[in-house]
Each structure stands twice: as structure tokens, then as C-alpha cells.
N, C-alpha and C positions, 0 to 999 in steps of 0.2 A: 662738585662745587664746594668749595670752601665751608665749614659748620660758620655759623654765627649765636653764639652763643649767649649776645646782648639781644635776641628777640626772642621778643614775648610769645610764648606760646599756652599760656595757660588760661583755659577761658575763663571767664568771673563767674560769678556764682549766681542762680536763677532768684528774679524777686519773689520777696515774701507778701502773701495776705493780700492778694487784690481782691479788689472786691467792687461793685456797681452800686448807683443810686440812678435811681431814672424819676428827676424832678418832675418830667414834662412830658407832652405826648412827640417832644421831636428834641429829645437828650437824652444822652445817657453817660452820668460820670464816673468814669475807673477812676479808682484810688490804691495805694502798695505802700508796701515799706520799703524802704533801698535795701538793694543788695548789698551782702554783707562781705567783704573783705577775704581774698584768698589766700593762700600760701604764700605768694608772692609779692603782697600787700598793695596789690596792682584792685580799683575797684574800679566799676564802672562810670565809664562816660556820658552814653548813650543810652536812652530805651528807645528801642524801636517796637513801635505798636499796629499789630496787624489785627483785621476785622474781616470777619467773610461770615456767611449764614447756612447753616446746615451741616455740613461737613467738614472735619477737621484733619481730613486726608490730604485737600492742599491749603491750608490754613498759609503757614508759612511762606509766601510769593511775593515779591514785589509788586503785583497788582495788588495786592491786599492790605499795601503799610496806608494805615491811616495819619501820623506820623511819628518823628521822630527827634523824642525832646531830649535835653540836658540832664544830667542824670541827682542836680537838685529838684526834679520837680516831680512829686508824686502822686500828681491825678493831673489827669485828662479827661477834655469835656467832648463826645460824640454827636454832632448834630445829624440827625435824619429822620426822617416819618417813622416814628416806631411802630405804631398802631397798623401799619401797610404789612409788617411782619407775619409770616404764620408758622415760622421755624426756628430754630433754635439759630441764637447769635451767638456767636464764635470770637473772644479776643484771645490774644496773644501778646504777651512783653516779652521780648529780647534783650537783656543785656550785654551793650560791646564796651569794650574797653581801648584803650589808648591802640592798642596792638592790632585792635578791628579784630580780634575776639570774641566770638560770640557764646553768650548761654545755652543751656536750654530754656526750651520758651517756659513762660508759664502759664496756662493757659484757665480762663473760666469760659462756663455756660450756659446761657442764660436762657432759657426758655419758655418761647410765646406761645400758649397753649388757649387756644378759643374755645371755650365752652359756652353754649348757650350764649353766646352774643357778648359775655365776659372774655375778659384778658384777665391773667392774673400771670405777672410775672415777677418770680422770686431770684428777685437780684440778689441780694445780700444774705447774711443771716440776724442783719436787723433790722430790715426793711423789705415788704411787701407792698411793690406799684399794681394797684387793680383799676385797670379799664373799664370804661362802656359806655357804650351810646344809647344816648337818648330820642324818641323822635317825639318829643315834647318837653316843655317844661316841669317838670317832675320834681320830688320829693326823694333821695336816695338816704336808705340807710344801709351801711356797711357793718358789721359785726366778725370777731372772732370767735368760732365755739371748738372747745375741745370732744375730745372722746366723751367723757361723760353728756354732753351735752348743756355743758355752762358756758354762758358766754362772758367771755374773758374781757372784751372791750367793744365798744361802738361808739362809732361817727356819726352824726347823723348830718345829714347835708341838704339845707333846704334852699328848695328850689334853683337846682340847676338848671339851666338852657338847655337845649336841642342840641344834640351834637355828640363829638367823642369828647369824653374827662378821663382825667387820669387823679384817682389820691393814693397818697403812700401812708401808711402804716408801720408805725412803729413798734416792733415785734421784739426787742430787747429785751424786755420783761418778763418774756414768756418761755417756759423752761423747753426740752428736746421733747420731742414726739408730735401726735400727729391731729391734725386741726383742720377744719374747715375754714375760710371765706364764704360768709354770706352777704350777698347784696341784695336789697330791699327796693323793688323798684315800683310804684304805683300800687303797692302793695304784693307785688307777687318776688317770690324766691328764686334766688341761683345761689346753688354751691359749687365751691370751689375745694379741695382739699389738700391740703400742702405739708411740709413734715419738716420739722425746724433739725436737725443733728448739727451740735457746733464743736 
């Protein structure tokens, strides 16, 4: 066949800096920086965003595209029962371009780890969504303590209902290394420990 020498063949370049906030116990928002400009000064159209839980062996499938927005917009909002989760959440962005080009993905993951009846998932690296259910109305205090055993900040949250809550924490402040979540519940302890590296 004939070359064609007017098509595109160069794919765009992977997004930068996604990253998650999970407001709620049934959202979770990706946010990026656009892809940045190739050789060819061809940039992305399209991001197409895929979700799957556990495994990142067939991440990539068109069952999996959650969707597929314009390539001014940089965050998308995930509705589903997060708290039902007990494995690791899987997205992926794809960048295509004019020529249906595509990136490599880029992928984050976010992991829902139950401990002692707590959730504590670290979306971000400056924010920490902590779960848990109540089966009364209770009295929650939440706290950060480091290695030494100083507690860097607390919430205190009075009297919550019965149920699953979710609060986020804002961990911006707080320099690399390694930290517990403690949650305060009717008096009694759960730790959590998590390790910020930015």
C-alpha cells in the first residue's frame, strides 16, 4: 500500500500527577495535570478513564472505561459504595489524540484496607479518607501521631449517628515518614499506620 506520510503516528504523552479525594462514602474524585505536548505538537483530545478492583493485569478493557472526557477537563467524579470495597481500586487515564493515538496509561492505587472495623484509605499524598461504623451514637476522636509518639493533629467529632462515616484529613502539613491514624471510639483505640513519601 501506498506510505501516507500525513498520519499521525505518534502517541501523546502519559498524564501527569493524578491523584484522588474521596469526599464521601459513595465518591471518589481523580484529578491530573494535562498532558504535555509531543514532538509533533499534536496534544491530547481525549482521556479515557478506566476502573477495575484488585488487579491491574486486565485494567486496560473496555468493560472497564468509566468514561471518556474532553481533554480540557481534569478531574472526574466516581460514584459507587466505596465502603462495600475490601481491595485495592485500580484507575487508569489514557491519553488519545486527533490520530486515535493512544498513551501509556497512568495508572494510581488506592487501597482499602480493614482493620479492626476501620477503613483508612490513602488517596492522596494530602489527604487521608478514614472510615467506620458506628452501632450507636457515639463520640469519635480521630488523631495523627508520629514515630515519636506526638500527636501531630485531632478532630474531634461529637456525636455522630449509627452508621458508616467517612472524614478526610488533611495531611499537607505533615513532613515524609511514618504515622499512625488513631480513632477514638466510645473510648476505645484503633490504629491505623500509613507513611506519607512525596
Amino acid at each position: 500500500p501506498p506510505t501516507m506520510p500525513w498520519k499521525d503516528t505518534i502517541p501523546p504523552n502519559q498524564l501527569q500527577s493524578i491523584s484522588a479525594y474521596i469526599p464521601s462514602l459513595n465518591e471518589i474524585v481523580l484529578s491530573w495535570c494535562p498532558s504535555k505536548q509531543v514532538i509533533d505538537e499534536d496534544t491530547a483530545r481525549y482521556y479515557i478513564i478506566f476502573r477495575n478492583f484488585g488487579h491491574s493485569n486486565d485494567l486496560i478493557q473496555s468493560k472497564n472505561i468509566r468514561s471518556i472526557v474532553p481533554s480540557y477537563t481534569t478531574s472526574f467524579g466516581d460514584n459507587f459504595e466505596i465502603a462495600s470495597i475490601e481491595s485495592i481500586i485500580l484507575y487508569a487515564i489514557v491519553s488519545m489524540d486527533r490520530g486515535n493515538n493512544l498513551s501509556q496509561p497512568s495508572v494510581l492505587s488506592i487501597p482499602m484496607n480493614w482493620v479492626n472495623g476501620l477503613l483508612v484509605a490513602e488517596s492522596t499524598s494530602n489527604y487521608i479518607s478514614v472510615y467506620y461504623e458506628l452501632g450507636k451514637t457515639s463520640s469519635v476522636i480521630i488523631s495523627i501521631r508520629d514515630t515519636a509518639n506526638s500527636i501531630r493533629q485531632t478532630d474531634v467529632l461529637n456525636e455522630k449517628h449509627r452508621g458508616k462515616h467517612v472524614h478526610v484529613l488533611n495531611i499537607s502539613q505533615l513532613e515524609n515518614g511514618s504515622y499512625d491514624v488513631l480513632v477514638k471510639i466510645d473510648g476505645q483505640d484503633i490504629a491505623y499506620p500509613f507513611y506519607i513519601n512525596r
